[in-house]
C-alpha positions, 0 to 999 in steps of 0.5 A: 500500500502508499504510504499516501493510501496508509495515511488515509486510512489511519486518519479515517480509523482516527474519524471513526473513533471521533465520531464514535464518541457521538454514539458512546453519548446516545448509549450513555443516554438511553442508559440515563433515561433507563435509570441504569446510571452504572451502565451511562457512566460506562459508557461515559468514560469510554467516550471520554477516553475516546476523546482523549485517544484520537487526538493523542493517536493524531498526533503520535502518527503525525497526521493531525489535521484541521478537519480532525480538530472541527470534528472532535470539536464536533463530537465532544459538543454533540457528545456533552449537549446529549448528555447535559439535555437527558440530565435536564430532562430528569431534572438531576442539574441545578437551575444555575448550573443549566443557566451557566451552561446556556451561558457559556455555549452563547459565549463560546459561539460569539467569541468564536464568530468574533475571532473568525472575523478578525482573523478572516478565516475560521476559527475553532476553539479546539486547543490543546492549552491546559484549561482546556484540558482541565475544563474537560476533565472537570466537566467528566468529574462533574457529570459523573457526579451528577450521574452518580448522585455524589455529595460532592457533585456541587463542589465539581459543578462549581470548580467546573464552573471557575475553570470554563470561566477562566478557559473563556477568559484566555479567549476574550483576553487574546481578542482584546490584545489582538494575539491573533498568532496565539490564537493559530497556536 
């Protein structure tokens, strides 16, 4: 096989496992709705994991790309709005949180718009700096939680919380002081 034949298909194996996230999220759902939380959190950590084995994969086979940043992007939003709407749907969010929430996704979307026209060209917040990462793995700490009815879920929710305020804050600030080359980083 080309070498240019094994790149293509290792990239589109890395799409399916992106791409499998979303189907990890509406079994992780159904298992909600049929309140067999141990099942959903299965589930949610295999998604998890995917999310973080397909970038890690991308960039150890150094076959990273722009359409694989937008579809993991992708895929983790669909993946959290499936399972954020099932929680609300049984009523298991608090009211503030779902605000924040609701919030924090309108942010994310203006911003994105915001940047993308001052670069003149698409911008996606799909990065690898650390609050990124550490507003990920809270929202994972937080969901499980929730899930699992811990006493300890609101502590998650806010800490969540703090670290997708301060991810957002990195965007506003790189807006504001015009850092347009640490926004292609």
């Amino acid at each position: 096989m080309r070498k240019e034949g094994k790149k293509d298909l290792r990239a589109n194996l890395l799409n399916a496992l992106t791409l499998s996230r979303i189907v990890f999220g509406l079994i992780a759902v159904s298992f909600l709705l049929l309140d067999k939380p141990y099942w959903a959190v299965g589930f949610i950590i295999i998604g998890f994991l995917s999310d973080k084995l397909d970038g890690t994969l991308a960039r150890w086979l150094k076959i990273q790309s722009k359409e694989g940043n937008l579809l993991d992007s992708v895929s983790d939003r669909i993946f959290q709005i499936t399972i954020v709407l099932a929680l609300i749907f049984l009523g298991k969010l608090p009211l503030f949180f779902i605000i924040f929430i609701g919030f924090w996704l309108v942010m994310e979307l203006t911003l994105g718009i915001l940047i993308t026209r001052r670069l003149g060209k698409f911008y996606l917040f799909a990065n690898h700096k650390w609050s990124a990462k550490i507003t990920s793995f809270l929202g994972f700490l937080a969901f499980l939680s929730i899930i699992l009815g811990s006493k300890m879920q609101l502590y998650f929710i806010y800490l969540l919380m703090a670290s997708a305020t301060w991810y957002m804050m990195g965007h506003i600030n790189l807006l504001i002081k015009h850092k347009e080359k640490c926004l292609l980083e």
